[in-house]
MARGUNU-696821 format. One record per residue: residue in one letter; x, y, z of N, C-alpha, C, O, CB in turn. Coordinates in nm, 2 decimals, padded with zeros to 4 digits. Glycine has a CB too. Example, Ala and Ser with C-alpha at 12.3 -4.5 7.8 and 13.67 -1.06 7.14 Angstrom:
2
+----+--------+--------+--------+--------+--------+--------+--------+--------+--------+--------+--------+--------+--------+--------+--------+
| aa |    n_x |    n_y |    n_z |   ca_x |   ca_y |   ca_z |    c_x |    c_y |    c_z |    o_x |    o_y |    o_z |   cb_x |   cb_y |   cb_z |
+----+--------+--------+--------+--------+--------+--------+--------+--------+--------+--------+--------+--------+--------+--------+--------+
|  A |  01.32 | -00.57 |  00.78 |  01.23 | -00.45 |  00.78 |  01.32 | -00.33 |  00.78 |  01.42 | -00.33 |  00.85 |  01.13 | -00.45 |  00.90 |
|  S |  01.28 | -00.22 |  00.71 |  01.37 | -00.11 |  00.71 |  01.29 |  00.00 |  00.79 |  01.34 |  00.11 |  00.80 |  01.41 | -00.06 |  00.57 |
+----+--------+--------+--------+--------+--------+--------+--------+--------+--------+--------+--------+--------+--------+--------+--------+
This chain:
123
+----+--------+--------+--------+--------+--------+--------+--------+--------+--------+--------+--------+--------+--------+--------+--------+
| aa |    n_x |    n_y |    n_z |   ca_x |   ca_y |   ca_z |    c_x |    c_y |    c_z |    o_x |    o_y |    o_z |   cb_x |   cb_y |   cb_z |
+----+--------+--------+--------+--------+--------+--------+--------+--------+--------+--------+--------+--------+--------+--------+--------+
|  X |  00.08 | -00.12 |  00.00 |  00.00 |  00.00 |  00.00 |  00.09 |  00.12 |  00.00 |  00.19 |  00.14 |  00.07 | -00.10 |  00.00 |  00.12 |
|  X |  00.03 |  00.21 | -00.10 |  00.11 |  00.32 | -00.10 |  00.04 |  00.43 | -00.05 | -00.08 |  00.42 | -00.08 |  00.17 |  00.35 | -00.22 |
|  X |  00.08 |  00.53 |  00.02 |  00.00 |  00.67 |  00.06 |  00.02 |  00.77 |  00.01 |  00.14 |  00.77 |  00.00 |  00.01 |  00.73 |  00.17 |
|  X | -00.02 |  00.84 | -00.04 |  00.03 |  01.00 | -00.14 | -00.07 |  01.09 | -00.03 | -00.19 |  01.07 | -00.03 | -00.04 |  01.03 | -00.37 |
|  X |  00.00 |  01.18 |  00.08 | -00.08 |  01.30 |  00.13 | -00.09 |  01.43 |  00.07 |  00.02 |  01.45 |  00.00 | -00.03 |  01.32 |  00.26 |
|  X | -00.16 |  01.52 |  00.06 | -00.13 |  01.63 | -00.04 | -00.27 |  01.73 |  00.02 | -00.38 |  01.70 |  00.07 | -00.14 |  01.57 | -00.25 |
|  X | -00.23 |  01.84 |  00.01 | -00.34 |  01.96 |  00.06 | -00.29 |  02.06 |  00.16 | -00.37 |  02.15 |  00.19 | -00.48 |  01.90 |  00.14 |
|  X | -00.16 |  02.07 |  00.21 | -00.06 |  02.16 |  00.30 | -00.05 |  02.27 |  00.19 | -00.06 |  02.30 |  00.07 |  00.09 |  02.07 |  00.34 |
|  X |  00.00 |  02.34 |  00.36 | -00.02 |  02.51 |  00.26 |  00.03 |  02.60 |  00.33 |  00.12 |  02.57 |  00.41 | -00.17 |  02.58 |  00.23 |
|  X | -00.01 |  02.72 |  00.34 |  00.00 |  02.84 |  00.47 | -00.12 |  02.90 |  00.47 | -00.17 |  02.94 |  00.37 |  00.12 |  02.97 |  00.46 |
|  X | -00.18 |  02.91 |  00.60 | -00.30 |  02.97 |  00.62 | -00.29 |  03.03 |  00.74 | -00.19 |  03.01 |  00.81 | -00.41 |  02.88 |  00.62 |
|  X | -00.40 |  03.13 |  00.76 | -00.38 |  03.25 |  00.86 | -00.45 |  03.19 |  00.99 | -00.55 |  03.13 |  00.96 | -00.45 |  03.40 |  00.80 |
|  X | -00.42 |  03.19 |  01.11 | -00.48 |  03.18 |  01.18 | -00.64 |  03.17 |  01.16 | -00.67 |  03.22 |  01.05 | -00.44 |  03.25 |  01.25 |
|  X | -00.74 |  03.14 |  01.23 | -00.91 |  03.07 |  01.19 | -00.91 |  03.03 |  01.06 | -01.02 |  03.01 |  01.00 | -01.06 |  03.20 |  01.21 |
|  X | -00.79 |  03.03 |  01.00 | -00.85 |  02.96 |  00.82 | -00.89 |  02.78 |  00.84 | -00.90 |  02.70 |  00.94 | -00.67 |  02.98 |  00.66 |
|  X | -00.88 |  02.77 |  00.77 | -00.92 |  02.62 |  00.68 | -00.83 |  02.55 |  00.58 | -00.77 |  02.61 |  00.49 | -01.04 |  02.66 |  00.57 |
|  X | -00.80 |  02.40 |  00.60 | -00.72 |  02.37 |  00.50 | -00.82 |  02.22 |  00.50 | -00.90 |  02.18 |  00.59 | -00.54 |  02.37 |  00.53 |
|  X | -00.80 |  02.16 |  00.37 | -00.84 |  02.02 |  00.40 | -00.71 |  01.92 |  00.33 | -00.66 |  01.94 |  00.22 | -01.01 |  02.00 |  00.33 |
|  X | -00.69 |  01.83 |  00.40 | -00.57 |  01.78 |  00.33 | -00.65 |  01.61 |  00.27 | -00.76 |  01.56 |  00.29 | -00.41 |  01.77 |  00.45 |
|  X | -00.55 |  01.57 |  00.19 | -00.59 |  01.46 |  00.14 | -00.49 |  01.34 |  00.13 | -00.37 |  01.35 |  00.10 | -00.64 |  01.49 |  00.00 |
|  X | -00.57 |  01.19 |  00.17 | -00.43 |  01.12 |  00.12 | -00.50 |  01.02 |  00.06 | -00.60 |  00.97 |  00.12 | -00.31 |  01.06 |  00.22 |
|  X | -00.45 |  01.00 | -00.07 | -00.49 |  00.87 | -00.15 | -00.39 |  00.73 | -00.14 | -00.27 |  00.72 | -00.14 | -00.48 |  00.92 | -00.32 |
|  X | -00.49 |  00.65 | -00.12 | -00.45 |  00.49 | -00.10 | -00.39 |  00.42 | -00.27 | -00.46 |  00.42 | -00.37 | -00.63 |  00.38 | -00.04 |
|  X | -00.28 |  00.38 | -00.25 | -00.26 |  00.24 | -00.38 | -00.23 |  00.14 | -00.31 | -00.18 |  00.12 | -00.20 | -00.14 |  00.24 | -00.50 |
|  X | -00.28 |  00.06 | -00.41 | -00.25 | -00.09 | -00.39 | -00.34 | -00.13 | -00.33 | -00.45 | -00.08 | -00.37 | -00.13 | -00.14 | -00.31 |
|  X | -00.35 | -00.25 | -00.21 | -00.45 | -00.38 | -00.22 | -00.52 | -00.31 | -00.02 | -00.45 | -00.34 |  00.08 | -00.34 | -00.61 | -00.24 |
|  X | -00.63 | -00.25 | -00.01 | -00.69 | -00.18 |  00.09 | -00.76 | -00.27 |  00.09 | -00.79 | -00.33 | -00.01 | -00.74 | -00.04 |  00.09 |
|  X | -00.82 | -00.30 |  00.27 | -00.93 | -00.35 |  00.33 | -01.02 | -00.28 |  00.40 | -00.97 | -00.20 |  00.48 | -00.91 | -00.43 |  00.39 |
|  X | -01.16 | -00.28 |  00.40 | -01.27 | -00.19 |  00.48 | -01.23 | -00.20 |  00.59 | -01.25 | -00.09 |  00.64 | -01.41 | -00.24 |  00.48 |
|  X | -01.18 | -00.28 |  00.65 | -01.15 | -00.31 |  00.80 | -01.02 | -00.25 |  00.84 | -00.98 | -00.25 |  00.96 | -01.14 | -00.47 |  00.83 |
|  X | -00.94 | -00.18 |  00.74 | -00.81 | -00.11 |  00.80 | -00.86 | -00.01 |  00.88 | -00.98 | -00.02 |  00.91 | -00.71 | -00.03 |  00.68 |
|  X | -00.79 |  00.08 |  00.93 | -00.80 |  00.22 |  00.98 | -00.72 |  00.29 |  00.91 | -00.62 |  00.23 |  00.85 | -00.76 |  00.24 |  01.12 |
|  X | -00.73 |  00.41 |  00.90 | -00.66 |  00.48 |  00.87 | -00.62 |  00.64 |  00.99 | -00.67 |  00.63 |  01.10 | -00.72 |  00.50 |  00.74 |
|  X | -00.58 |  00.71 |  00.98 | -00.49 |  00.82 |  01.05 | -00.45 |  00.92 |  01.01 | -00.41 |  00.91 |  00.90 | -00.39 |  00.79 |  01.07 |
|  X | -00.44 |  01.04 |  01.05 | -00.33 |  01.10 |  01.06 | -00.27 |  01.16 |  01.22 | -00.31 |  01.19 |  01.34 | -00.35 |  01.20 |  00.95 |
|  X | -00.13 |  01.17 |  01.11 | -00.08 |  01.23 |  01.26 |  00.02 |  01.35 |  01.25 |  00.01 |  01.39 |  01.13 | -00.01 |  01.10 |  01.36 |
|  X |  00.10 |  01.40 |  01.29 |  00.17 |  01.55 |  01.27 |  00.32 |  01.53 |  01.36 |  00.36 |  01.47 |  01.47 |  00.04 |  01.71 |  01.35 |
|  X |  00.36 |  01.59 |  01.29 |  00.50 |  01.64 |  01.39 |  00.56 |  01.74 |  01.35 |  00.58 |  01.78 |  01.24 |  00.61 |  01.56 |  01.40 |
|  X |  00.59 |  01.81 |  01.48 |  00.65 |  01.93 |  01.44 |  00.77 |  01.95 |  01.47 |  00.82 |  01.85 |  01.52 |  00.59 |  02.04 |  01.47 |
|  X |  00.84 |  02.07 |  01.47 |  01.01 |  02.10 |  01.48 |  01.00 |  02.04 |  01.64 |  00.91 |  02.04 |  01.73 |  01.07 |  02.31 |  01.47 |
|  X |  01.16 |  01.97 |  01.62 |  01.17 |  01.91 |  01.72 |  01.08 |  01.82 |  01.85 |  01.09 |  01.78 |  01.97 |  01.20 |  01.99 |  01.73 |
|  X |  00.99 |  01.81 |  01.74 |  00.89 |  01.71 |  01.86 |  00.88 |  01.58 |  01.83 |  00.95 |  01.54 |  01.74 |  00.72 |  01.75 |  01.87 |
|  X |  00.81 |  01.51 |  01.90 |  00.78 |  01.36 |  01.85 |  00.63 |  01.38 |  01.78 |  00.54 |  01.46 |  01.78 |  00.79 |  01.24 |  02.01 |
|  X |  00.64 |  01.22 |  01.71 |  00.51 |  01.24 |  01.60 |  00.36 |  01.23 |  01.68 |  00.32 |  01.12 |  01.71 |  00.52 |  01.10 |  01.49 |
|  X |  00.30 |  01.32 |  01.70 |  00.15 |  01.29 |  01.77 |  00.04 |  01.24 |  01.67 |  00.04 |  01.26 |  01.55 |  00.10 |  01.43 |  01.84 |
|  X | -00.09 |  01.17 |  01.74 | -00.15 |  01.11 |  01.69 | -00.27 |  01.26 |  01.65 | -00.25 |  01.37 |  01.71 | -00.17 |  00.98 |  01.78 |
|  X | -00.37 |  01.25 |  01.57 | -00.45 |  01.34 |  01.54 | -00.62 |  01.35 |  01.51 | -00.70 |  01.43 |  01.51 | -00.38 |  01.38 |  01.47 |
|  X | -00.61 |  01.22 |  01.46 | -00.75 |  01.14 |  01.44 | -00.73 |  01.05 |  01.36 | -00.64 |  01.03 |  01.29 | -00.87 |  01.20 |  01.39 |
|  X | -00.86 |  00.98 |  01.40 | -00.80 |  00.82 |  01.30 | -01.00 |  00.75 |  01.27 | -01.10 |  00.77 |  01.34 | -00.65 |  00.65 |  01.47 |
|  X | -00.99 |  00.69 |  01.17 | -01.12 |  00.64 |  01.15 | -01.16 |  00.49 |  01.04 | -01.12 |  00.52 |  00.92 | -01.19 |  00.77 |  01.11 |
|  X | -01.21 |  00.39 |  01.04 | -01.23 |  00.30 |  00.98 | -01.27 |  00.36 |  00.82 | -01.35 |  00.45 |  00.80 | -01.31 |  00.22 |  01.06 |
|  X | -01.22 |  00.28 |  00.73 | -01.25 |  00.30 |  00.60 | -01.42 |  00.31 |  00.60 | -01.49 |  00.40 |  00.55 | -01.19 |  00.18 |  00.52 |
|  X | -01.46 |  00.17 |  00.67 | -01.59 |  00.18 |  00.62 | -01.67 |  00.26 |  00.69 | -01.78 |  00.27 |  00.64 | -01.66 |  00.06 |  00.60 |
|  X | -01.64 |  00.35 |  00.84 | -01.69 |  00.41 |  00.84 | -01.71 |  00.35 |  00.97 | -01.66 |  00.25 |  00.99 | -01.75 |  00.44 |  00.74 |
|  X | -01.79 |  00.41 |  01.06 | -01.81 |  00.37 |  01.24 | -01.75 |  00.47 |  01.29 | -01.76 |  00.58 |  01.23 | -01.74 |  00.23 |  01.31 |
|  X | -01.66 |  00.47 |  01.39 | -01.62 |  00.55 |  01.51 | -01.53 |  00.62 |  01.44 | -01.47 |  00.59 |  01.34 | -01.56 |  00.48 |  01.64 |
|  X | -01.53 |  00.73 |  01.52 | -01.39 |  00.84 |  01.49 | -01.32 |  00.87 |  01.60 | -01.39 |  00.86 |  01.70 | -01.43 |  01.00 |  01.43 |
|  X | -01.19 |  00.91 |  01.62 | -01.11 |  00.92 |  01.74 | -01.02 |  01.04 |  01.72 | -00.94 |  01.02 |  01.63 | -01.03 |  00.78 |  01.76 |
|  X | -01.00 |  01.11 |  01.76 | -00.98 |  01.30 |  01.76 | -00.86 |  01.32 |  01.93 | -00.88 |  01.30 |  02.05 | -01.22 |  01.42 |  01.80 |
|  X | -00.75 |  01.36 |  01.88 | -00.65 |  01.46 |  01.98 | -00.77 |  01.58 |  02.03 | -00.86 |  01.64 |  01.98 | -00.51 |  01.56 |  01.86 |
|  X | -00.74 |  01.57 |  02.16 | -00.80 |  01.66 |  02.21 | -00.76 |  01.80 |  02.19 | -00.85 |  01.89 |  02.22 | -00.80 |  01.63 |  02.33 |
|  X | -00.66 |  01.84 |  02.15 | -00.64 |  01.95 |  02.09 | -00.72 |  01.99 |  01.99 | -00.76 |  02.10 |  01.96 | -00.52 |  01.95 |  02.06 |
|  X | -00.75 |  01.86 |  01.92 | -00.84 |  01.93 |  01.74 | -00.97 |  01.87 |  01.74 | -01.04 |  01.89 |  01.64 | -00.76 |  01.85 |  01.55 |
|  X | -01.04 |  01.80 |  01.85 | -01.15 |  01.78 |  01.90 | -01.23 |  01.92 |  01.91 | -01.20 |  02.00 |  02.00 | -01.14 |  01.71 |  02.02 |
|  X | -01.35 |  01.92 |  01.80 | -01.43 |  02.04 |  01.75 | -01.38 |  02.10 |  01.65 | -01.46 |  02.17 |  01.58 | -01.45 |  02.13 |  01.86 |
|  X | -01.26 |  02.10 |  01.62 | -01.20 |  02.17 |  01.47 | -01.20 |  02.12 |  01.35 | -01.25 |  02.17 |  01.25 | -01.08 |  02.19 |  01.46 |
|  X | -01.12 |  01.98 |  01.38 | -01.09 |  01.92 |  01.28 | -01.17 |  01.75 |  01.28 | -01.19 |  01.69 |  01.38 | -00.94 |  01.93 |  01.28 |
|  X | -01.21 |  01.72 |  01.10 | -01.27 |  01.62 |  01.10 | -01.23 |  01.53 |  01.00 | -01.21 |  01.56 |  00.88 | -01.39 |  01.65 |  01.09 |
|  X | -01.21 |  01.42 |  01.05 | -01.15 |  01.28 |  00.96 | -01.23 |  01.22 |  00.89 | -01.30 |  01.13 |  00.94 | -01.11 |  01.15 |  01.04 |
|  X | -01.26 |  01.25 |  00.75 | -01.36 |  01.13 |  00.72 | -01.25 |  01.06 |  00.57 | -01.15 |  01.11 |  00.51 | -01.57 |  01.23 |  00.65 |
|  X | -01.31 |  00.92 |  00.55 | -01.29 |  00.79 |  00.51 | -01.37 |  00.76 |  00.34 | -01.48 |  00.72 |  00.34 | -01.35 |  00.70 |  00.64 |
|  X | -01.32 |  00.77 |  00.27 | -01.42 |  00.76 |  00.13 | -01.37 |  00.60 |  00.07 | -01.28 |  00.61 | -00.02 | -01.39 |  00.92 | -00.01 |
|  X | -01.41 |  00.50 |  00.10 | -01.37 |  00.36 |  00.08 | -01.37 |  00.37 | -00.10 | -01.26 |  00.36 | -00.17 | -01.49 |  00.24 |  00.17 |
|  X | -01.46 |  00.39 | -00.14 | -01.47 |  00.39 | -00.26 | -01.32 |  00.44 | -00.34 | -01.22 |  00.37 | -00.37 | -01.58 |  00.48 | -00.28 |
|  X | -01.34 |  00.56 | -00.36 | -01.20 |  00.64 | -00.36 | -01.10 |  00.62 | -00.31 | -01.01 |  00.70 | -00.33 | -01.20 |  00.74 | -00.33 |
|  X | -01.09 |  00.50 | -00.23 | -00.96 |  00.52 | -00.13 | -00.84 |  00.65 | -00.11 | -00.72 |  00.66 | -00.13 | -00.87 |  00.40 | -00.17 |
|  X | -00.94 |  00.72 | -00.08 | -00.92 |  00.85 | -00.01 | -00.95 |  00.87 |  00.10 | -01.06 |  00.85 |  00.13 | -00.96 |  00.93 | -00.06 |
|  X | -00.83 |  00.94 |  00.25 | -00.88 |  01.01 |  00.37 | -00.89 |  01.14 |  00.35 | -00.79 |  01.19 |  00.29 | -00.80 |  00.98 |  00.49 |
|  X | -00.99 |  01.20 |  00.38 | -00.92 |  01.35 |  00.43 | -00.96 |  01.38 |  00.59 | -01.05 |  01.33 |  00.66 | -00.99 |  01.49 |  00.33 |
|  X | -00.86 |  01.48 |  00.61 | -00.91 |  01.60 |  00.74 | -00.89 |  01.73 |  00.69 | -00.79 |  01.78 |  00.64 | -00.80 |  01.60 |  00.89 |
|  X | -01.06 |  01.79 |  00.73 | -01.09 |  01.89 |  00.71 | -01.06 |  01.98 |  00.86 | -01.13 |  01.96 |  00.96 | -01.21 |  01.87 |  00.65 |
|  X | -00.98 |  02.06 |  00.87 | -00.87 |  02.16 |  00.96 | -00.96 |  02.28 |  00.91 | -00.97 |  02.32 |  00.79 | -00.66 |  02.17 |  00.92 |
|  X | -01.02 |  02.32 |  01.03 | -01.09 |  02.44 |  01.04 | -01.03 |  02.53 |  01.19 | -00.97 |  02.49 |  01.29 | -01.25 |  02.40 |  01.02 |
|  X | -01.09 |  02.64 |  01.15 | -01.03 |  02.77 |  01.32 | -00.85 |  02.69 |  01.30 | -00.85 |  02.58 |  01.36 | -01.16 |  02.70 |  01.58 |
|  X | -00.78 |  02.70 |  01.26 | -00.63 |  02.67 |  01.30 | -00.60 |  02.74 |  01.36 | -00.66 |  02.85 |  01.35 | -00.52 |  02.66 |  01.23 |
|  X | -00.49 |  02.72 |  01.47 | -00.41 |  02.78 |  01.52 | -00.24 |  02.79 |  01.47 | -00.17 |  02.71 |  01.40 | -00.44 |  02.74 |  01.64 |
|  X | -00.23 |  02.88 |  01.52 | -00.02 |  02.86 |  01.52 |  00.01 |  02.73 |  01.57 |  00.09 |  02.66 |  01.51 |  00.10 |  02.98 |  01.66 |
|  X | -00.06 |  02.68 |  01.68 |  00.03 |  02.55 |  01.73 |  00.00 |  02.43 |  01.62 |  00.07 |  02.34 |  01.59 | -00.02 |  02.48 |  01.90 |
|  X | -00.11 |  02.46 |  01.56 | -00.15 |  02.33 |  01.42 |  00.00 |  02.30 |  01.37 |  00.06 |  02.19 |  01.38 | -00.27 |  02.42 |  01.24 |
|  X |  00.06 |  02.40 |  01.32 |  00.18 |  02.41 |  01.20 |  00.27 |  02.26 |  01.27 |  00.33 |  02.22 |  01.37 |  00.30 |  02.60 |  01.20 |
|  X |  00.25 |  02.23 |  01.14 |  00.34 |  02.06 |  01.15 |  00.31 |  02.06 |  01.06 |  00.23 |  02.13 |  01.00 |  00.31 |  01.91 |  01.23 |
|  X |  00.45 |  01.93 |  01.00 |  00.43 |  01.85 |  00.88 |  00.32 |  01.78 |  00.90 |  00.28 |  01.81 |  01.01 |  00.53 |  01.76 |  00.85 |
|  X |  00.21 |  01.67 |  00.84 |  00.06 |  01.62 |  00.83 |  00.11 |  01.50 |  00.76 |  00.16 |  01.50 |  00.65 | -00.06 |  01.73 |  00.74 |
|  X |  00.10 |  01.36 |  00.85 |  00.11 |  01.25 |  00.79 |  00.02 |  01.16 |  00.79 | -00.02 |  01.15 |  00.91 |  00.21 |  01.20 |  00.81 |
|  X | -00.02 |  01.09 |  00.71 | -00.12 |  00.98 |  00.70 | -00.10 |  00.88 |  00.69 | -00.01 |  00.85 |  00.60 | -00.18 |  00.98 |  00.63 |
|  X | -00.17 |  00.76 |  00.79 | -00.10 |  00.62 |  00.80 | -00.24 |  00.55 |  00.78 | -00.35 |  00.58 |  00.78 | -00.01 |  00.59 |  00.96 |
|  X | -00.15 |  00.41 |  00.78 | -00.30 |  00.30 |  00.72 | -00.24 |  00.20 |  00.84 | -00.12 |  00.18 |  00.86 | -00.31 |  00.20 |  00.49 |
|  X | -00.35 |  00.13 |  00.92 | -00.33 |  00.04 |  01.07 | -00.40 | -00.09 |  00.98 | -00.48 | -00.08 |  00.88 | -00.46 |  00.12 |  01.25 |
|  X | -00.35 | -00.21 |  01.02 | -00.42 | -00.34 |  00.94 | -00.42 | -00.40 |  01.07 | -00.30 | -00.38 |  01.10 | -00.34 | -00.43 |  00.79 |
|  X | -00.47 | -00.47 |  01.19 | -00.45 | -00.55 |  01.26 | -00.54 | -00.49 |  01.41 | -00.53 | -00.55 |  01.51 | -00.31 | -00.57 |  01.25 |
|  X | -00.62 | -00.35 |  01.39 | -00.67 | -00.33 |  01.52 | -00.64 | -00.30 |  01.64 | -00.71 | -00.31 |  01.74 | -00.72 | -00.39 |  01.53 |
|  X | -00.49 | -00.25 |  01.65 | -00.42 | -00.22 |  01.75 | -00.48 | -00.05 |  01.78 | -00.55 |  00.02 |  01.71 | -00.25 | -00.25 |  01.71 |
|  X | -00.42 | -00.03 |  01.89 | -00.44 |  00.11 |  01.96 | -00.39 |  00.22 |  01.85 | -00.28 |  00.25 |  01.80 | -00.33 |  00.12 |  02.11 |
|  X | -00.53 |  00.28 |  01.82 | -00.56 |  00.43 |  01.73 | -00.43 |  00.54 |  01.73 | -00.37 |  00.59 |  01.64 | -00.71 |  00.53 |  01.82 |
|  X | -00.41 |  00.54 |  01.86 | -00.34 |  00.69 |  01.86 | -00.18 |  00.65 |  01.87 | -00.10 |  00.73 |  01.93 | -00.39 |  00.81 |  02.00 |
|  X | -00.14 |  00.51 |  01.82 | -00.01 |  00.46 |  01.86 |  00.04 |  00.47 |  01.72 | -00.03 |  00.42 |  01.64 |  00.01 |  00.32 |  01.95 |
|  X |  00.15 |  00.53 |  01.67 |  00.20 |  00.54 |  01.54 |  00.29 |  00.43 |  01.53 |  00.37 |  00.44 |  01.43 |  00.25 |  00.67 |  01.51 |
|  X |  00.32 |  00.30 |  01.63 |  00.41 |  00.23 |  01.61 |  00.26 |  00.12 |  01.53 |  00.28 |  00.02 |  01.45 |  00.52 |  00.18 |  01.76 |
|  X |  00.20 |  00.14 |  01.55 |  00.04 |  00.04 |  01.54 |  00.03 |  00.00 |  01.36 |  00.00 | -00.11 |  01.30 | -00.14 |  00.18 |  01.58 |
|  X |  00.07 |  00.13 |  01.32 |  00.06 |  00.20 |  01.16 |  00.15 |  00.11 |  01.09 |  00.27 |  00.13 |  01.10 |  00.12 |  00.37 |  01.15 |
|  X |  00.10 |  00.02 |  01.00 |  00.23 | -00.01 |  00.89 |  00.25 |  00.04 |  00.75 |  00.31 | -00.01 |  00.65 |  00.24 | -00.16 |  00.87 |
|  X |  00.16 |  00.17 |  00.76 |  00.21 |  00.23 |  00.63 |  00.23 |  00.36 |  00.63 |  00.13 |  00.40 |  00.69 |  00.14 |  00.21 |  00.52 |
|  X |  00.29 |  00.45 |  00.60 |  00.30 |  00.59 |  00.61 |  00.34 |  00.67 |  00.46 |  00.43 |  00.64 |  00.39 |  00.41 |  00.61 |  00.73 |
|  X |  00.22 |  00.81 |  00.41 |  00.24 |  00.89 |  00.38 |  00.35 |  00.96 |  00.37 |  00.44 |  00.92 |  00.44 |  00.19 |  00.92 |  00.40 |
|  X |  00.37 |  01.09 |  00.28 |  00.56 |  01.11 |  00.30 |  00.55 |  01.23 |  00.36 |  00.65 |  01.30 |  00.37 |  00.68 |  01.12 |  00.16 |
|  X |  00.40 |  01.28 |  00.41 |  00.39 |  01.41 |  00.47 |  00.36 |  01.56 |  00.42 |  00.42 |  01.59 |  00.32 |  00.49 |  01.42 |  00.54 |
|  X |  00.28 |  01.65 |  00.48 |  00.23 |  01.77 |  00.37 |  00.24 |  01.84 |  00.45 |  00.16 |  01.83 |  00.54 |  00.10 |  01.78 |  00.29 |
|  X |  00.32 |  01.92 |  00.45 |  00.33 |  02.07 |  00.55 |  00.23 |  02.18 |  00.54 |  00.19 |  02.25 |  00.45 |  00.45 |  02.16 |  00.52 |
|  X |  00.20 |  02.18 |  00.70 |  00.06 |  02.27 |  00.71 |  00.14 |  02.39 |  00.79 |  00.18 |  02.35 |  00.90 | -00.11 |  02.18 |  00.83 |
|  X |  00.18 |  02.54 |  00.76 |  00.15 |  02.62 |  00.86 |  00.06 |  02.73 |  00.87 | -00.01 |  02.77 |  00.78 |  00.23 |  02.66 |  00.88 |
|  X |  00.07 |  02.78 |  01.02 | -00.09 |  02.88 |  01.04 |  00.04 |  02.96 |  01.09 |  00.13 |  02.93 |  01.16 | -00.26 |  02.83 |  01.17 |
|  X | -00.01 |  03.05 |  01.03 |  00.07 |  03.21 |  01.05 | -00.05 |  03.30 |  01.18 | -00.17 |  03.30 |  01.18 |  00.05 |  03.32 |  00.83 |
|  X |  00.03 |  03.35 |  01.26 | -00.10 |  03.40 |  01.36 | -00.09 |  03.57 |  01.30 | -00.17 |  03.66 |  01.34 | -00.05 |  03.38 |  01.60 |
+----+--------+--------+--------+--------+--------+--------+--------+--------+--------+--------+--------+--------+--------+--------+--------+
């Protein structure tokens, strides 16, 4: 499985971005998918994550009410739609695919990863 993330940018504080990552290769309804961010000097944090086919969604409490993960199986496409940003948003934006049902917000969980789309929010 390959990931292509793409939709990073510069946006102004309260703007909007939506990013996107398209799936290749051989996807199952039952994966999960992710994203997650890292920024200068930090470690990679988890950000939301949600089943292809669709059920539960799982949100950083930081972007809980902003930002929303949705799953288009068809398309094998994720996006997160990043609304109100802040300055602290600004990270690189990576998207991962989970096959096996392990813990959401653990990026060791993830066995595929995106090559990342730089988001910053200018305040």
């Amino acid at each position: 499985v390959q990931l292509q993330a793409s939709g990073g940018g510069l946006v102004q504080a309260g703007g909007s971005l939506r990013l996107s990552c398209a799936a290749s290769g051989r996807t199952f309804s039952s994966d999960r998918v992710g994203w997650f961010r890292q920024g200068p000097g930090k470690e990679r944090e988890f950000v939301a994550s949600a089943w292809w086919f669709g059920g539960n969604t799982y949100y950083a409490d930081s972007v809980k009410g902003r930002f929303t993960i949705s799953a288009d199986y068809n398309r094998n496409t994720v996006y997160l739609q990043m609304d109100s940003l802040k300055p602290e948003d600004t990270s690189v934006y990576y998207c991962a695919l989970e096959r096996g049902g392990g813990y959401w917000a653990d990026p060791a969980q993830y066995h595929y990863w995106g090559q990342g789309t730089l988001v910053t929010v200018s305040s």
